[in-house]
MIBALO-65839 format. One record per atom (N, C-alpha, C): atom name; x, y negated, z; residue number from 1; residue in one letter. Coordinates in nm, 4 decimals, decimal comma. Each point is the difference from the previous one (the first is absolute). Layout:
BEGIN
<r atom="CA" px="X" py="Y" pz="Z" seq="NUM" type="A"/>
...
//
This chain:
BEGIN
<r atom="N" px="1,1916" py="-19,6365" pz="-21,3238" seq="1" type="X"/>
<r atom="CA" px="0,0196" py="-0,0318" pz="-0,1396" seq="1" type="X"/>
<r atom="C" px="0,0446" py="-0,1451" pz="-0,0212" seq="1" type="X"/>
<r atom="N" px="-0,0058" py="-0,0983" pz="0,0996" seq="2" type="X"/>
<r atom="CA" px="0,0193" py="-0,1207" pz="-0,0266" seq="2" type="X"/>
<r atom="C" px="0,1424" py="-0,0272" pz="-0,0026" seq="2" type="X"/>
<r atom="N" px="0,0369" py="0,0896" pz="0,0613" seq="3" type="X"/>
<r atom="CA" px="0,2215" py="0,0160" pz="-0,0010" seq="3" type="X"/>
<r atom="C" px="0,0169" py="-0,0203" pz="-0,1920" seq="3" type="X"/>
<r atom="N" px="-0,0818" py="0,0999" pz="-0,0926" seq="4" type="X"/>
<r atom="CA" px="0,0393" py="0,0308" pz="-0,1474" seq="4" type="X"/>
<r atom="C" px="0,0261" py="-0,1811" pz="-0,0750" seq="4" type="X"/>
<r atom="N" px="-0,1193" py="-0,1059" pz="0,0510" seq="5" type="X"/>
<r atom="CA" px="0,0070" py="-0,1047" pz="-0,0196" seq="5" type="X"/>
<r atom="C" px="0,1066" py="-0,1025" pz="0,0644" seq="5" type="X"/>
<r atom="N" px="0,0950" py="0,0470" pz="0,0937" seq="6" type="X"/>
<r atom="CA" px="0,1042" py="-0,0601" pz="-0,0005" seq="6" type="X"/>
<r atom="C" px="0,1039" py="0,0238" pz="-0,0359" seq="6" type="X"/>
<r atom="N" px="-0,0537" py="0,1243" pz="-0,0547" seq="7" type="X"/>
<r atom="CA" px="0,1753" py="0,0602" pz="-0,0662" seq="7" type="X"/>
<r atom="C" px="-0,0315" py="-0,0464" pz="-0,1562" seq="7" type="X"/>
<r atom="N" px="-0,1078" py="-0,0656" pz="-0,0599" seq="8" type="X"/>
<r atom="CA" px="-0,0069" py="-0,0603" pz="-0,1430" seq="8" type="X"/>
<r atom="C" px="0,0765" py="-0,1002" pz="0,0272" seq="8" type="X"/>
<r atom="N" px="0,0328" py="-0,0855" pz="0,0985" seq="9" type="X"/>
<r atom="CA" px="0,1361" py="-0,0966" pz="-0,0265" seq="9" type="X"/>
<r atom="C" px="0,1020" py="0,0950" pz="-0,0271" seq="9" type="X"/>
<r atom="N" px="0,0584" py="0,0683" pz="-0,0069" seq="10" type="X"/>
<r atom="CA" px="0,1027" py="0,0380" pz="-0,0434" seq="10" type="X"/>
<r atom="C" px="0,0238" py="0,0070" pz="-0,1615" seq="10" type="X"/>
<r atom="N" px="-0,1003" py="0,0384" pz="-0,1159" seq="11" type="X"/>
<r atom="CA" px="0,0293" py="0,0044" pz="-0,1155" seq="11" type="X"/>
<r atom="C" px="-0,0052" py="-0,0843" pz="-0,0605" seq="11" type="X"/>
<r atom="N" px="-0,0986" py="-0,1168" pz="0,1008" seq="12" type="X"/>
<r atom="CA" px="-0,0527" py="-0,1329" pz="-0,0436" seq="12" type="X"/>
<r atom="C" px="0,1109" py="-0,0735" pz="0,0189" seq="12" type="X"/>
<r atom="N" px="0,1082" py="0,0486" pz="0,1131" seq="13" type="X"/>
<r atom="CA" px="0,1547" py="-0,1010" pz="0,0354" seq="13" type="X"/>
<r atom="C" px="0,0749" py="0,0032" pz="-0,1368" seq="13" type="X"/>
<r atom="N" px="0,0158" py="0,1471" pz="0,0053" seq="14" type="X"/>
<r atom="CA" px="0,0740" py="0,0059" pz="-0,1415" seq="14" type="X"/>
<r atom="C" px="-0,0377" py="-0,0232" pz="-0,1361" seq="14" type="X"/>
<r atom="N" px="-0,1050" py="-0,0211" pz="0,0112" seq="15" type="X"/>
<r atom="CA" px="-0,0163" py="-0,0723" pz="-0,1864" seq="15" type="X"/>
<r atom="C" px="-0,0032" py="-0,1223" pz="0,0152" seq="15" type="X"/>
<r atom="N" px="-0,0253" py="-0,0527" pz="0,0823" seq="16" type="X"/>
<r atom="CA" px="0,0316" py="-0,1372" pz="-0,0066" seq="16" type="X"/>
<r atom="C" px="0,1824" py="-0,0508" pz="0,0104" seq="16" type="X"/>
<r atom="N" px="0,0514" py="0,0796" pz="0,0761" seq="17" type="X"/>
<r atom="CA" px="0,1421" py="-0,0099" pz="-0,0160" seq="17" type="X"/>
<r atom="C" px="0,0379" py="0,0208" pz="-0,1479" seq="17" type="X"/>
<r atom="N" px="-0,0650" py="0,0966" pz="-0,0600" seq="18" type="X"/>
<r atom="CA" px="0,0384" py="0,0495" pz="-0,1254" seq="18" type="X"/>
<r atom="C" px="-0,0096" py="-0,1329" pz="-0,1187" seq="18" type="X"/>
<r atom="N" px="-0,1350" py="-0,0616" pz="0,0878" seq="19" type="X"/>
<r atom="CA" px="-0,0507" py="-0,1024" pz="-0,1080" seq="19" type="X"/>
<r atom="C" px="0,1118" py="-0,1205" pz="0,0239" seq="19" type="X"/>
<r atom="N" px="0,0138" py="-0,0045" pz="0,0930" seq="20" type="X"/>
<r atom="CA" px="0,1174" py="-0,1466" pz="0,0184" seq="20" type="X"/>
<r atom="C" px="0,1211" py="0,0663" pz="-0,0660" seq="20" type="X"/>
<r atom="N" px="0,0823" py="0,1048" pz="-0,0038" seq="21" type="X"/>
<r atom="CA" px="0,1022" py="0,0134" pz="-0,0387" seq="21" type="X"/>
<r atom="C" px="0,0166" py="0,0188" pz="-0,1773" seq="21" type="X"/>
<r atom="N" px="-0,1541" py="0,0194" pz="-0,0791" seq="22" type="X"/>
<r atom="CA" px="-0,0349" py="-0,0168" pz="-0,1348" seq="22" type="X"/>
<r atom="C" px="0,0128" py="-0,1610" pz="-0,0228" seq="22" type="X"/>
<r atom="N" px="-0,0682" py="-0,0712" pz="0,0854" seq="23" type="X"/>
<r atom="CA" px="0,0041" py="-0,1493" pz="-0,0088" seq="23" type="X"/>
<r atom="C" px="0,1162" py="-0,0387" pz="0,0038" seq="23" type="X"/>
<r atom="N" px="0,0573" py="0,0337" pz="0,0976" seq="24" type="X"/>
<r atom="CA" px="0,1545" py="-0,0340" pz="0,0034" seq="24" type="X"/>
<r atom="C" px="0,1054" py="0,0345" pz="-0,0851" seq="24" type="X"/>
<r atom="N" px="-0,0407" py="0,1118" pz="-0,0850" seq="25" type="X"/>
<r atom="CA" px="0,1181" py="0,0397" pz="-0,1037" seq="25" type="X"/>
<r atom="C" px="-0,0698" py="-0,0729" pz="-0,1681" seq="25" type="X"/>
<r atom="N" px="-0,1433" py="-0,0777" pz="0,0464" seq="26" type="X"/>
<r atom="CA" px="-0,0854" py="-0,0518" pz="-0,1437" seq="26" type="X"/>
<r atom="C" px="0,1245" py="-0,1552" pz="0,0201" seq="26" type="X"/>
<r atom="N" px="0,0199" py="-0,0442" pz="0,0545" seq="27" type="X"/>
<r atom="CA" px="0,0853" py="-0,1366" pz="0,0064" seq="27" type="X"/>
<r atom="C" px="0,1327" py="0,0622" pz="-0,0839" seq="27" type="X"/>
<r atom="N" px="0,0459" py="0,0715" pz="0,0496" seq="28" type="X"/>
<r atom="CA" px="0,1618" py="0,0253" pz="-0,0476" seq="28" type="X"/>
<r atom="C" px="-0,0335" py="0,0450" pz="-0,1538" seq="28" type="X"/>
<r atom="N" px="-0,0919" py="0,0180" pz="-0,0470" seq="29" type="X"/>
<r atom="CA" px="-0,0766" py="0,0909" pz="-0,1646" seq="29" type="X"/>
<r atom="C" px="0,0262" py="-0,0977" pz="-0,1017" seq="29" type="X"/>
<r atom="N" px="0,0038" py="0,0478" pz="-0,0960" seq="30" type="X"/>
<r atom="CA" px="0,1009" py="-0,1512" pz="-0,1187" seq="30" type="X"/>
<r atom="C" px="-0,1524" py="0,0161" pz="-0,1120" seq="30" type="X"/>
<r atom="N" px="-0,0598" py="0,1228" pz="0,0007" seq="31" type="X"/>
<r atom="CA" px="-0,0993" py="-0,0001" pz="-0,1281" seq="31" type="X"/>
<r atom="C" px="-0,1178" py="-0,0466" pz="0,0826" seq="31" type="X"/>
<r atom="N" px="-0,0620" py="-0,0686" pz="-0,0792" seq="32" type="X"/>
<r atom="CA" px="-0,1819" py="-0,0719" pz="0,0287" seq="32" type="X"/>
<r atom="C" px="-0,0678" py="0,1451" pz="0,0078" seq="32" type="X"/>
<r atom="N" px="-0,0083" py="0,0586" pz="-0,0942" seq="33" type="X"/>
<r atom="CA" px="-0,0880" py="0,1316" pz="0,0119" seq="33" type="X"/>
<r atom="C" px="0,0159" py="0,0630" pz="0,0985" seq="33" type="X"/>
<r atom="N" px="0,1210" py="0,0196" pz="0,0420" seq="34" type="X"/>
<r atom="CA" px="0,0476" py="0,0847" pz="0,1104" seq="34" type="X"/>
<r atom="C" px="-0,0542" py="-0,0536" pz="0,1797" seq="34" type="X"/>
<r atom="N" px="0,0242" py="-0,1454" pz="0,0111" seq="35" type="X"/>
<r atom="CA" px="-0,0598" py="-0,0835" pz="0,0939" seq="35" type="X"/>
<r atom="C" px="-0,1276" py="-0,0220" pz="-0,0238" seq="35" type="X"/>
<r atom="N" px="-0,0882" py="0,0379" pz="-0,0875" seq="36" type="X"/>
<r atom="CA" px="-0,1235" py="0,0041" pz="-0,0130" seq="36" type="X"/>
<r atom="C" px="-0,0609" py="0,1573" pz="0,0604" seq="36" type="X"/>
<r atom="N" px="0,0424" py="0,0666" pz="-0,0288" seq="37" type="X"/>
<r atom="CA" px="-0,0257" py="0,1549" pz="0,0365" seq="37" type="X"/>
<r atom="C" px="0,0415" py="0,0429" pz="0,1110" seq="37" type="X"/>
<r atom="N" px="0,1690" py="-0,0515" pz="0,0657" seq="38" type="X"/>
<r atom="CA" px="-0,0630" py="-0,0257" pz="0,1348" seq="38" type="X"/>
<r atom="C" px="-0,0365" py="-0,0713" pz="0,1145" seq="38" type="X"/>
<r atom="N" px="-0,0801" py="-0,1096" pz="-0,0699" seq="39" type="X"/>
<r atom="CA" px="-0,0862" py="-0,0579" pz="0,0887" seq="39" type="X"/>
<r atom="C" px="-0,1298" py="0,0782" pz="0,0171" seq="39" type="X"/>
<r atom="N" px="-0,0174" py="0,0725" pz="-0,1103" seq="40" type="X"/>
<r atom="CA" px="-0,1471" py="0,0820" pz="0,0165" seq="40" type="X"/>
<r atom="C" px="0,0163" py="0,0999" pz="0,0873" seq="40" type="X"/>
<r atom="N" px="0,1402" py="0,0656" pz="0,0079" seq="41" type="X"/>
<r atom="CA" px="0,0125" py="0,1111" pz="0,0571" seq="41" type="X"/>
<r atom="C" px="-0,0072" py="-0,0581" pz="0,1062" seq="41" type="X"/>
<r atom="N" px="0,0706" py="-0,0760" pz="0,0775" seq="42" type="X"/>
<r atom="CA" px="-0,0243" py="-0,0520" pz="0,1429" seq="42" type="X"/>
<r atom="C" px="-0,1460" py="-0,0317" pz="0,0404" seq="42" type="X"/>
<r atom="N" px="-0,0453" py="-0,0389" pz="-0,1151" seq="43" type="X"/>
<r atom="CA" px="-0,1352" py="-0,0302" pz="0,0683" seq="43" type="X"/>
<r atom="C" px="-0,1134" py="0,1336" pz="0,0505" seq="43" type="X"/>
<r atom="N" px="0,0321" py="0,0983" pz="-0,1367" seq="44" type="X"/>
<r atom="CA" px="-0,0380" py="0,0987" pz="0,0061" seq="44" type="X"/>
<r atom="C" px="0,0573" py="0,0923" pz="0,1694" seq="44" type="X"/>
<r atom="N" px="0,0881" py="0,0229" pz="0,0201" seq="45" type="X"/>
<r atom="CA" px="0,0611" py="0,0105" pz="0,1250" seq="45" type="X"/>
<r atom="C" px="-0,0880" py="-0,0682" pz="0,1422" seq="45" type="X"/>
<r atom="N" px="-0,0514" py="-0,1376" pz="-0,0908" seq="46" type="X"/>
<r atom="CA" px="-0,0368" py="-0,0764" pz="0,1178" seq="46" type="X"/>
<r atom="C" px="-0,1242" py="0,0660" pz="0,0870" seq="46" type="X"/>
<r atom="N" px="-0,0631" py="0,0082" pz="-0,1549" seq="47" type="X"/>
<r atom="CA" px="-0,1854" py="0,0596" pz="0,0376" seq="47" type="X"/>
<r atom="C" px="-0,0023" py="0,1361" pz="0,0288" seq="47" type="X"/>
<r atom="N" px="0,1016" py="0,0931" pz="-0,0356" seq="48" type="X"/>
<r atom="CA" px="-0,0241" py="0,1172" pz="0,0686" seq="48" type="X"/>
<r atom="C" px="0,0589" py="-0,0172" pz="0,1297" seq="48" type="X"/>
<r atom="N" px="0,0628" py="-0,1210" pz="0,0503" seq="49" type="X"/>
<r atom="CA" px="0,0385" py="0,0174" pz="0,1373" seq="49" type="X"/>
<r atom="C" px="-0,1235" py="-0,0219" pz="0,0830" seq="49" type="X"/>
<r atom="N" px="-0,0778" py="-0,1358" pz="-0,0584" seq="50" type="X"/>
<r atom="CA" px="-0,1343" py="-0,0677" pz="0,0328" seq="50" type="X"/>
<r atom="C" px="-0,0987" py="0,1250" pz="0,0762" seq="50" type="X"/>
<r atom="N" px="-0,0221" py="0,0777" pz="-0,1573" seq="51" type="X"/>
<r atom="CA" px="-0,1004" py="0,1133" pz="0,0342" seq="51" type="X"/>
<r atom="C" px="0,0503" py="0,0450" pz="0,1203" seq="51" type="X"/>
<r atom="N" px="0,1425" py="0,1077" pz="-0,0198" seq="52" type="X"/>
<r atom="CA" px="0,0118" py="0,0741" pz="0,0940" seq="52" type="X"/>
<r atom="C" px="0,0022" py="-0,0504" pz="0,1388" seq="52" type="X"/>
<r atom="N" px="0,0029" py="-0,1616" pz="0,0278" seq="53" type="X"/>
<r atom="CA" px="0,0137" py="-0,0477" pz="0,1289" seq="53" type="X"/>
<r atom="C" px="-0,1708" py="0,0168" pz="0,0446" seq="53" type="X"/>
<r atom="N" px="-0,1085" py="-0,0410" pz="-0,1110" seq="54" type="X"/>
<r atom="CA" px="-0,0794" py="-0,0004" pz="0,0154" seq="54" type="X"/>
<r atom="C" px="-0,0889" py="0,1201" pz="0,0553" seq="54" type="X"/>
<r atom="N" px="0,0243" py="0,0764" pz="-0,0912" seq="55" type="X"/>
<r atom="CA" px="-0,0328" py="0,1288" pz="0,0635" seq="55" type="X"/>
<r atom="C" px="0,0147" py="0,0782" pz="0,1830" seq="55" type="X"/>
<r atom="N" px="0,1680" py="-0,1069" pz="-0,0075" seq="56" type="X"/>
<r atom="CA" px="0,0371" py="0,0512" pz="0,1411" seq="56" type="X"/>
<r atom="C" px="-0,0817" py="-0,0793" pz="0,1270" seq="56" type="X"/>
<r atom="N" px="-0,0350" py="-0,1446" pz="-0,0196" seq="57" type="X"/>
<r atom="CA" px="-0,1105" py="-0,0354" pz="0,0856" seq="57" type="X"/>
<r atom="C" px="-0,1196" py="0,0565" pz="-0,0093" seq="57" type="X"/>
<r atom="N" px="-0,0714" py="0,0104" pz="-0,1124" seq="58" type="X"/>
<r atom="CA" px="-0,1206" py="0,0764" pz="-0,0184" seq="58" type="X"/>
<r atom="C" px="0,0475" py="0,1405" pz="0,0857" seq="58" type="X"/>
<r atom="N" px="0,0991" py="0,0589" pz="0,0229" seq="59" type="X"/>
<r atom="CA" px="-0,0653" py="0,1118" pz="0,0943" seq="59" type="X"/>
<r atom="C" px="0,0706" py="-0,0302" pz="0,1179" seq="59" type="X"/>
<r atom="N" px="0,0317" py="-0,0937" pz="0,0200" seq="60" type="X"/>
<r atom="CA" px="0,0351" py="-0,0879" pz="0,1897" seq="60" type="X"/>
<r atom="C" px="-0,1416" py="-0,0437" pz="0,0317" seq="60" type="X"/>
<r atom="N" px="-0,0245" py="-0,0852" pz="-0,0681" seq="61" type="X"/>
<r atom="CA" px="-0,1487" py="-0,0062" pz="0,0240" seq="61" type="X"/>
<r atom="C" px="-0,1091" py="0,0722" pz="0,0338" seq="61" type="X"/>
<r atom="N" px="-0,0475" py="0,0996" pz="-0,1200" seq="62" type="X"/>
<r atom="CA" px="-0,1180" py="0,1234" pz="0,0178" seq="62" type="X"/>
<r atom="C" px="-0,0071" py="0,1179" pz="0,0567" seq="62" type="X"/>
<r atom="N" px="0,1643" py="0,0186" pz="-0,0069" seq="63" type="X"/>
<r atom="CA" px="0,0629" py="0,1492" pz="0,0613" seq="63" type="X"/>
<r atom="C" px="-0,0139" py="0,1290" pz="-0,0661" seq="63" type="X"/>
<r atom="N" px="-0,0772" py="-0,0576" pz="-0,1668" seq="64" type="X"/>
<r atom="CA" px="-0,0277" py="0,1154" pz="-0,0635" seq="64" type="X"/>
<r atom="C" px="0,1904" py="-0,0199" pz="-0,1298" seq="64" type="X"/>
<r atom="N" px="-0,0163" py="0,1132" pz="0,0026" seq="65" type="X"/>
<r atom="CA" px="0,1666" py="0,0233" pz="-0,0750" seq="65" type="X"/>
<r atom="C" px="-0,1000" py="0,0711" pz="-0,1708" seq="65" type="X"/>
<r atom="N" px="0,0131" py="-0,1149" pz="-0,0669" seq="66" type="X"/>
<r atom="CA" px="-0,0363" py="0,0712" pz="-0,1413" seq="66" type="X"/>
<r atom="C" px="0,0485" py="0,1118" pz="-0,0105" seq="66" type="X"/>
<r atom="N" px="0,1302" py="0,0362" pz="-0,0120" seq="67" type="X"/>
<r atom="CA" px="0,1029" py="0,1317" pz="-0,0391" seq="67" type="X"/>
<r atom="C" px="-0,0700" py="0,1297" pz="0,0619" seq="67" type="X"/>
<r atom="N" px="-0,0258" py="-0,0626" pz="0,1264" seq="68" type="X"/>
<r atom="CA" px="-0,0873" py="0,1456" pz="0,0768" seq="68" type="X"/>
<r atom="C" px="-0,1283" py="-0,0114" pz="-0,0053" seq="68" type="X"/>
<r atom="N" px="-0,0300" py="-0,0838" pz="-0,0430" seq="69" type="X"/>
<r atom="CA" px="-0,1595" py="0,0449" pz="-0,0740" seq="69" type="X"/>
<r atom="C" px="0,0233" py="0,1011" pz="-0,1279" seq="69" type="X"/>
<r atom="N" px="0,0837" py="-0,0425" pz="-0,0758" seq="70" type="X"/>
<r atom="CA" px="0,0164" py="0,0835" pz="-0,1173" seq="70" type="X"/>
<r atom="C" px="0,0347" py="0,1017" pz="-0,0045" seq="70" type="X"/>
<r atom="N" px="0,1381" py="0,0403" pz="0,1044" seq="71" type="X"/>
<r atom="CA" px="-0,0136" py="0,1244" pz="0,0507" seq="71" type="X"/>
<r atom="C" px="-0,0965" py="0,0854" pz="0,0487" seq="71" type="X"/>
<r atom="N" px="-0,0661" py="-0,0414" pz="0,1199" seq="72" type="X"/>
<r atom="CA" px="-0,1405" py="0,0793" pz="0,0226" seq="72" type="X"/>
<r atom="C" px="-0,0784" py="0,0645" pz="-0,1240" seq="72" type="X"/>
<r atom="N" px="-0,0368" py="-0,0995" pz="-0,0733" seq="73" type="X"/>
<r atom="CA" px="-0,0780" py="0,0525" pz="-0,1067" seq="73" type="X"/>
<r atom="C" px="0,0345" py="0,0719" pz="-0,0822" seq="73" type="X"/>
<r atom="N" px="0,1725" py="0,0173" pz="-0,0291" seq="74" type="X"/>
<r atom="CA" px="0,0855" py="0,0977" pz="-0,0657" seq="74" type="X"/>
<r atom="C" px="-0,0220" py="0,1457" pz="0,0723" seq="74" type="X"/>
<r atom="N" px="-0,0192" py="-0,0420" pz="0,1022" seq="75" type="X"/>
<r atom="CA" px="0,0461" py="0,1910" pz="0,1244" seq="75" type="X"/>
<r atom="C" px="-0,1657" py="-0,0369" pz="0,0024" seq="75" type="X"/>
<r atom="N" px="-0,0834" py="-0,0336" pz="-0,0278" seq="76" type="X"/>
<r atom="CA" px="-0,1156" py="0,1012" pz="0,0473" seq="76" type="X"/>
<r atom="C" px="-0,0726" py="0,0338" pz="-0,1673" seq="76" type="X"/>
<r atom="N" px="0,0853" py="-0,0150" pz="-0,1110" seq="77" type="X"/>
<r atom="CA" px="0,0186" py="0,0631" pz="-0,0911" seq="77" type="X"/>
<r atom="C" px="0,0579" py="0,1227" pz="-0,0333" seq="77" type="X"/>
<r atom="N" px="0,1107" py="0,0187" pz="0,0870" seq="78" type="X"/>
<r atom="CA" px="0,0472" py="0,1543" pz="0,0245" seq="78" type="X"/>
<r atom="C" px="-0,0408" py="0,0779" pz="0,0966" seq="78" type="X"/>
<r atom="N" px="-0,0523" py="0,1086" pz="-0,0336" seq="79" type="X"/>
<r atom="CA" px="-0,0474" py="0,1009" pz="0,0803" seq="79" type="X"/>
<r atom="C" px="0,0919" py="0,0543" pz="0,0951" seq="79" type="X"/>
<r atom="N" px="0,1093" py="0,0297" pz="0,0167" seq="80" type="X"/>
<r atom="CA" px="0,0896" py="0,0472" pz="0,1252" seq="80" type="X"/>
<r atom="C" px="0,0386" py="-0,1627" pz="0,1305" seq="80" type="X"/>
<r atom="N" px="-0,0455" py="-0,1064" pz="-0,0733" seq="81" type="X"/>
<r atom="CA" px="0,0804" py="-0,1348" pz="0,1095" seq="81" type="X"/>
<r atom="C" px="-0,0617" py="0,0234" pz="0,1130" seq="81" type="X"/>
<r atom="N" px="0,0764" py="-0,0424" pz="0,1013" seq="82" type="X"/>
<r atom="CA" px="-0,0245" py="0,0346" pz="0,1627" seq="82" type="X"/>
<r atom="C" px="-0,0568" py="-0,1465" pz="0,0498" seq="82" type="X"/>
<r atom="N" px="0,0061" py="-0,0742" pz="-0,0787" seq="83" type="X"/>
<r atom="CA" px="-0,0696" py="-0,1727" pz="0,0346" seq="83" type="X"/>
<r atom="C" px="-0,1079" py="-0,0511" pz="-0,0821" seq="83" type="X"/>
<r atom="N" px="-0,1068" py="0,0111" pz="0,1051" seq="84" type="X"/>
<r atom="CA" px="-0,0779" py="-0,0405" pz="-0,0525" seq="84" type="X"/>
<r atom="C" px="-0,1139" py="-0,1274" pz="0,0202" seq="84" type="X"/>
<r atom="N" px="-0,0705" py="-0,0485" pz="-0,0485" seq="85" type="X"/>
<r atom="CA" px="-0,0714" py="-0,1470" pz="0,0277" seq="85" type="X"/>
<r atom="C" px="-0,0407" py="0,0252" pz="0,1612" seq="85" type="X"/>
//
């Protein structure tokens, strides 16, 4: 399970790319409001990159994968799942 936490760099690469290329098109922006909104958006971009990086050490670290915790507890809610705790 500790592989799932290195593949969270990957969504975490791209919003942060996403966030520099918002920053980068907030310079070329002629309205204040408009360069105000997206600076938030970049930032906003920023912290869901934060989390999701975060998340991805938290399971390099513990080796527990939240997602498949949640799953488990989904399938031993259904009576036919073949996986169980």
């Amino acid at each position: 399970m500790r592989i799932m936490g290195f593949l969270a760099l990957i969504p975490a690469s791209v919003l942060l790319t996403a966030a520099f290329f918002v920053l980068f098109a907030v310079e070329k922006a002629a309205g204040k409001g408009l360069k105000t909104f997206g600076k938030f958006v970049a930032v906003l971009l920023i912290v869901v990159a934060a989390f999701i990086f975060s998340k991805g050490v938290y399971t390099v670290v513990t080796g527990k994968c939240p997602m498949a915790q949640v799953m488990q507890e989904m399938c031993s809610l259904m009576p036919g799942c073949a996986v169980k705790k």
